[in-house]
N, CA and C of each residue as an Amber inpcrd file, in Angstrom:
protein
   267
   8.7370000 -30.1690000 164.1880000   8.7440000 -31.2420000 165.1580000
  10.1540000 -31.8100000 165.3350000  11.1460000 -32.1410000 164.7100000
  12.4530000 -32.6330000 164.2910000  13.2730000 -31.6390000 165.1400000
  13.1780000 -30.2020000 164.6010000  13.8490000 -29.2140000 165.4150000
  13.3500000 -29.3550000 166.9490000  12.5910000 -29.3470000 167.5060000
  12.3040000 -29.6650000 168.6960000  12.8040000 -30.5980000 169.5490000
  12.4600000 -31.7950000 168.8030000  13.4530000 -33.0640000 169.3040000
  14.7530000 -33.0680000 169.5700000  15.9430000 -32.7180000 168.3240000
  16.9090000 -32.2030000 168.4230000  17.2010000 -31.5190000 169.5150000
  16.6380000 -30.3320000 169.5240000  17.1010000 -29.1590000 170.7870000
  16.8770000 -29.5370000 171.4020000  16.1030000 -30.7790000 171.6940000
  15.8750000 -31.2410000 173.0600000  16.7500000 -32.2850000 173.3850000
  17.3040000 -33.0720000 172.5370000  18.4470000 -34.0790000 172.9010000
  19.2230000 -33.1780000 173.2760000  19.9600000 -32.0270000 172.4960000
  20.8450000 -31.2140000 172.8520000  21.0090000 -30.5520000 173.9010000
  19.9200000 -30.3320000 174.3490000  19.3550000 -29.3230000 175.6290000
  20.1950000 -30.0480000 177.1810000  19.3150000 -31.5530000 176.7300000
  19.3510000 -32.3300000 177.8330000  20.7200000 -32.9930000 178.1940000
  21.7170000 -33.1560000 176.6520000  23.1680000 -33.3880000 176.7950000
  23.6360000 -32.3810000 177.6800000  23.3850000 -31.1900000 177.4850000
  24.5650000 -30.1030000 177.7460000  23.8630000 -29.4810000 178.9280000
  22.4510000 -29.6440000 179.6860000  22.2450000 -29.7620000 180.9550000
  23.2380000 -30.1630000 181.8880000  22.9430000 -32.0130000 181.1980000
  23.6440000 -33.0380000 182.4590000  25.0690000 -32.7450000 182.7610000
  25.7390000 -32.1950000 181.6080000  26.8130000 -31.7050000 181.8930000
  27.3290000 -30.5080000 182.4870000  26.6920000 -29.0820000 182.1520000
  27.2970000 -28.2550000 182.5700000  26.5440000 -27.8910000 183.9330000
  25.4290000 -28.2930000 184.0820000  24.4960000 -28.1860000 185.3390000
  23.8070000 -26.5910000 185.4300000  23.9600000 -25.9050000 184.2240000
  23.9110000 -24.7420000 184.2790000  22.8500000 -24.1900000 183.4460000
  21.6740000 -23.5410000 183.2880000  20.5570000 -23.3660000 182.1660000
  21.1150000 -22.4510000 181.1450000  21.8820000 -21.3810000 181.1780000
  22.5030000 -20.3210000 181.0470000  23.5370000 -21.1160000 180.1830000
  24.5580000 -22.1310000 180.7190000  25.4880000 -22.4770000 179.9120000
  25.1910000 -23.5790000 178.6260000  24.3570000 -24.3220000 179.2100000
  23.4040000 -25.2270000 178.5040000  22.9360000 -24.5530000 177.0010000
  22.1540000 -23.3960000 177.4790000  21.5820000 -22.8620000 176.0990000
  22.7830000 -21.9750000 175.0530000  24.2750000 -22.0320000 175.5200000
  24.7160000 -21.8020000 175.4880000  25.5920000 -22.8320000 174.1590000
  25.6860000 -23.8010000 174.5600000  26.3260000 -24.6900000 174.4180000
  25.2580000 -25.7380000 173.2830000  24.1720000 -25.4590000 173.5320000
  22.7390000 -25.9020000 172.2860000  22.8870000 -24.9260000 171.0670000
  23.6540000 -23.8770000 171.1490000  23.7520000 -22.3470000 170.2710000
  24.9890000 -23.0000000 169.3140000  26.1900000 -23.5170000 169.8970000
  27.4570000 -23.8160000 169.3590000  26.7880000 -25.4570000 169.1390000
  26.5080000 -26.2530000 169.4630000  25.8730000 -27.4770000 168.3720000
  25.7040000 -27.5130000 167.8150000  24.3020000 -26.8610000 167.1400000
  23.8590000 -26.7360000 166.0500000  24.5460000 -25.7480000 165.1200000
  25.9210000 -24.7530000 165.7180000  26.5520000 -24.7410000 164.3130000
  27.5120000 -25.5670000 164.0350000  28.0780000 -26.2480000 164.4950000
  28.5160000 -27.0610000 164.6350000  28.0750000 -28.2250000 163.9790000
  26.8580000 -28.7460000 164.0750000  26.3370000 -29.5390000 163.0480000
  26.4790000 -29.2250000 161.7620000  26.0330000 -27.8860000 161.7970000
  25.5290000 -27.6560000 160.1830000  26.4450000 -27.3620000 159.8580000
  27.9660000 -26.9080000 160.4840000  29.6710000 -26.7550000 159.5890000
  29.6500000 -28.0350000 158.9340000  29.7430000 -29.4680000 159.7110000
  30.0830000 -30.5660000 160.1150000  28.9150000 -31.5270000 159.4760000
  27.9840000 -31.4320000 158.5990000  27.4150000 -31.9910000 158.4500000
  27.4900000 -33.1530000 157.2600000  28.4510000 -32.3260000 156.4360000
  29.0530000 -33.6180000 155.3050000  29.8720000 -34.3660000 156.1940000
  29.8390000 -34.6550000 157.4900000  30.6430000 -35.7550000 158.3210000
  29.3640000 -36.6800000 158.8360000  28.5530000 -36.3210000 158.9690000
  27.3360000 -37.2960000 159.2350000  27.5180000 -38.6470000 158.4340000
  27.6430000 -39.2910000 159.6380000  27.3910000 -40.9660000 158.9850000
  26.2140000 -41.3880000 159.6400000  25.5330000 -42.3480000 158.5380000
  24.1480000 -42.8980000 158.0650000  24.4150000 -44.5460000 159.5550000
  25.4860000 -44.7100000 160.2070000  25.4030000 -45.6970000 161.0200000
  24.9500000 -45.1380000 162.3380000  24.7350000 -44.1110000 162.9080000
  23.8540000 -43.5160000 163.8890000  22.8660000 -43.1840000 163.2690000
  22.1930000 -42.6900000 164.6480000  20.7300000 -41.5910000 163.9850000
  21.1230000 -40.9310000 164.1930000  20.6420000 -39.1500000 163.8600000
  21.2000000 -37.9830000 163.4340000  21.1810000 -37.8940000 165.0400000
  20.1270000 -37.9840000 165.4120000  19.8280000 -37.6330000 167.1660000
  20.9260000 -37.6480000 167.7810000  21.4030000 -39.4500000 168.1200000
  22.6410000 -39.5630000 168.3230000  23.8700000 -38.7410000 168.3610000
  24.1950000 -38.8910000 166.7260000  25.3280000 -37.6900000 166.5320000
  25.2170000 -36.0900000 167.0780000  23.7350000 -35.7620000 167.2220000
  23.8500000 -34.7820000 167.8350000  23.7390000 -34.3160000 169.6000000
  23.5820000 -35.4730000 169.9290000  23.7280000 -35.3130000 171.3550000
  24.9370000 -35.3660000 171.5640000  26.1130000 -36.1200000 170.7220000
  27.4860000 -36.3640000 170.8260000  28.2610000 -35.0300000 171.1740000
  27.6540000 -34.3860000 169.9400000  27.8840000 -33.0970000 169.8720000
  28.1000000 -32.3490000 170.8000000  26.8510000 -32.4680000 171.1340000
  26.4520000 -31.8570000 172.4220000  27.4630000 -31.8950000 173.8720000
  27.4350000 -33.2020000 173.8550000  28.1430000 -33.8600000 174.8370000
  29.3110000 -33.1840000 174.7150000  30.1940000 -33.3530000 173.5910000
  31.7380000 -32.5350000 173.6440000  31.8500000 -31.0040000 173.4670000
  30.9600000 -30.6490000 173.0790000  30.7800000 -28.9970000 173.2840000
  30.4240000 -28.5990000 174.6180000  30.0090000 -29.7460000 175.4640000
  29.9430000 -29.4410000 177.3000000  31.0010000 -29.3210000 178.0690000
  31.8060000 -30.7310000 177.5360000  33.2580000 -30.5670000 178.2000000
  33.8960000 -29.3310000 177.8360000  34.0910000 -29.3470000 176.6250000
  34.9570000 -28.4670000 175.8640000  34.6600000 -26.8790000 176.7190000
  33.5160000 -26.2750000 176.8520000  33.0790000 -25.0000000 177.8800000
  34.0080000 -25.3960000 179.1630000  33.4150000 -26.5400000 179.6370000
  33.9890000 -26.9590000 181.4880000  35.6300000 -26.9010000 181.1330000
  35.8250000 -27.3610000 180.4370000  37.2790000 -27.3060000 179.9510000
  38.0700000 -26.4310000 180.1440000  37.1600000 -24.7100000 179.1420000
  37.9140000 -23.9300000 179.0040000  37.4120000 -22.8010000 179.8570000
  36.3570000 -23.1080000 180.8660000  36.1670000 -22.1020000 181.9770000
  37.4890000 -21.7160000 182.8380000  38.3390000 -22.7180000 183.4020000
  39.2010000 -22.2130000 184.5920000  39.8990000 -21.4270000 184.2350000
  40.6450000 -21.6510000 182.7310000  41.3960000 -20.8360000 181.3690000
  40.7920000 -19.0800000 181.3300000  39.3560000 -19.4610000 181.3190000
  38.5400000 -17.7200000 180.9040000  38.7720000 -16.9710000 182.3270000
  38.2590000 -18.1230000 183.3290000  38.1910000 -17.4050000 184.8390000
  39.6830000 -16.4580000 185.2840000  40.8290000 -17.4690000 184.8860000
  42.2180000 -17.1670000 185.4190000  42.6590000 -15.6370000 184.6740000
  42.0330000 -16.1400000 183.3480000  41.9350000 -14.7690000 182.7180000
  41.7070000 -13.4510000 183.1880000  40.0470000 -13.5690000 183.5770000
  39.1940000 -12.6000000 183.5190000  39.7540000 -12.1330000 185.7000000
  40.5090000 -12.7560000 186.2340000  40.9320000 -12.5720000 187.5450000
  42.4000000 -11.6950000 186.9230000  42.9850000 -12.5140000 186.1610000
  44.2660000 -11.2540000 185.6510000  43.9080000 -10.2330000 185.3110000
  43.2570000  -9.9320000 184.5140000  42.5430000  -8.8220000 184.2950000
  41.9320000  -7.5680000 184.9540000  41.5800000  -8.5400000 185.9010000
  40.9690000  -7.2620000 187.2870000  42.4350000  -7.0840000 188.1380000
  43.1390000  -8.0380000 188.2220000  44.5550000  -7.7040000 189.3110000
  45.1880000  -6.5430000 188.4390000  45.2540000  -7.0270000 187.2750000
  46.1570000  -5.3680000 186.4460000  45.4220000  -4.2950000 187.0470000
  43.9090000  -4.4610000 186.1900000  43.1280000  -2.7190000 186.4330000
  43.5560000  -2.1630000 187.8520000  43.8480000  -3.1850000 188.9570000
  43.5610000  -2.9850000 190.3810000  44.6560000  -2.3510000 190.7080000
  46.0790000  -2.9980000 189.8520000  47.1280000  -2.3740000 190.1020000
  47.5870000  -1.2760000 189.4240000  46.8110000  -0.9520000 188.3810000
  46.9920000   0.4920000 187.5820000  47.2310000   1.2060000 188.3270000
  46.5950000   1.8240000 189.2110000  46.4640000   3.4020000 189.5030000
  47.4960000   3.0930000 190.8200000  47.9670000   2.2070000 191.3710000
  49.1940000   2.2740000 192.2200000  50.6950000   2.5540000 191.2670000
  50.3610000   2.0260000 189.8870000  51.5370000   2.3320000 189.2750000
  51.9000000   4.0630000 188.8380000  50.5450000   4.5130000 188.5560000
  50.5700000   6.3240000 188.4290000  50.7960000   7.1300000 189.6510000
  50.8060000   6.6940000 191.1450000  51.3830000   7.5780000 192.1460000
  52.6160000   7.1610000 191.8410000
């Protein structure tokens, strides 16, 4: 029941943020390890819930963050392959 709840605070953090179901469950995957690295940091002045929607919350940005970074990437990437075979004539 606990696990449920959880994934579901988590779920619903990293929804509102990434707007994406795909990135969301994505981003509920890296929370919860994230918790459990991070868990001798748990302080007893939240509820766990809390801290883990937090979580949540900055593991959303942190994706939105580093998408334009992967995209710019993964576009260099195809411009090389594209320009390979003009470099072998």
């Amino acid at each position: 029941m606990a696990r449920n709840c959880c994934s579901s605070l988590a779920s619903s953090a990293a929804l509102a943020v990434t707007l994406d179901k795909a990135d969301a469950e994505d981003v509920v995957q890296e929370t919860f390890l994230k918790a459990y690295r991070q868990l001798d940091r748990f302080e007893e002045r939240s509820s766990f819930g809390t801290w883990l929607h937090r979580i949540a919350w900055n593991c959303s940005v942190d994706l939105l963050r580093a998408r334009p970074k992967r995209e710019q990437a993964d576009r260099g990437n195809a411009d090389a392959c594209q320009t390979i075979p003009n470099r072998l004539h």
